[in-house]
Structures are given as C-alpha cells and as structure tokens.
C-alpha positions, 0 to 999 in steps of 0.5 A, spaced: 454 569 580 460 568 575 459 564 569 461 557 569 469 555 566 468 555 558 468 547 556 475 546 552 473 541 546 475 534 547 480 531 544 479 527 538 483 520 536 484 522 528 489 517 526 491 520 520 498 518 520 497 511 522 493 510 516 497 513 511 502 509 513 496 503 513 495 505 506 501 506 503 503 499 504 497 496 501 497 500 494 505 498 494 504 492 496 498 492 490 502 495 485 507 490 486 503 484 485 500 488 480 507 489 476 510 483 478 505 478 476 506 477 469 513 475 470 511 470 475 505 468 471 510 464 465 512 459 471 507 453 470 506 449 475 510 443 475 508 436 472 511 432 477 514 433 483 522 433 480 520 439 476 518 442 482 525 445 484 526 447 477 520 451 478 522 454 484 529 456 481 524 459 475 521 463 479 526 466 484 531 467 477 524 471 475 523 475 480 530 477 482 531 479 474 524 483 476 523 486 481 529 490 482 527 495 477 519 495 479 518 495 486 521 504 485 516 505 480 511 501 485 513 505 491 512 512 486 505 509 484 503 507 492 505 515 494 502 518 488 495 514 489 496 516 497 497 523 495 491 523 490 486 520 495 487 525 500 487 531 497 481 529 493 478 526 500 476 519 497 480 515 503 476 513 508 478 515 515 483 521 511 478 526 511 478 532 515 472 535 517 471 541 513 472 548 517 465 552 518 
C-alpha cells in the first residue's frame, strides 16, 4: 500500500491589501477632519435665513484657504499612523500569523 498524497494547506483569504487601503482612508479622512475643523468651527451658524449665503461663502473661502496646505500633511500622518500600526501589529485583520 502507498501512502495517501500529501495534503497541500488551503488557501486562506488574508485581505491585507483591502484593508490597508480601508484603513488609510479612515485616518485621512480623520485627520483631515481633525485639522480642517478648526477653521470651519468660526463659521457660525446664521441667525436668519438671508445669512445663511453668506455663511455658505464663509465656509468655502475657509476651507479653500485651508485645505490646500493641510490635506499633505493629513495623507503623511494617515501613512505614518498605518505604517506603525502594522509594524506594531495593533490593526485588526493586518496581523500576521506568527512563524512557528
């Protein structure tokens, strides 16, 4: 009698791609809420509704003037938060099974 084939290991979905690109969308979007808020929080809301134009221009000549000089520093801090939570395996779903 021979010995039955060796079993090859299934394959595993491991989605790390997927959620790295998951994950750097949060934290650019959280750090450019983060770094954007301030600015926006001076625009009040209006008192009447013929203010609320004049809130609405506000608001886009605010972010204009913001966002163009912080959403780099957003991606670098997204890409800097994503690097660190790999490599110190605090991510869920980015870990990798250690080789024993």
């Amino acid at each position: 009698m021979s010995a039955p084939p060796p079993r090859t290991p299934s394959a595993t979905f491991r989605p790390h791609f997927t959620l790295s690109v998951l994950y750097l969308a949060f934290f650019f979007l959280a750090y450019s809420l983060l770094l954007v808020a301030p600015e926006l929080s001076d625009v009040v809301r209006p008192a009447s509704p013929e203010d609320e134009e004049v809130m609405k221009q506000a608001a886009a000549a605010a972010t204009q003037g913001v966002v163009a000089s912080r959403l780099p520093w957003a991606l670098a801090l997204a890409f800097a938060t994503l690097y660190l939570g790999v490599r110190q395996r605090l991510l869920p779903g980015m870990r990798r099974p250690d080789p024993r």
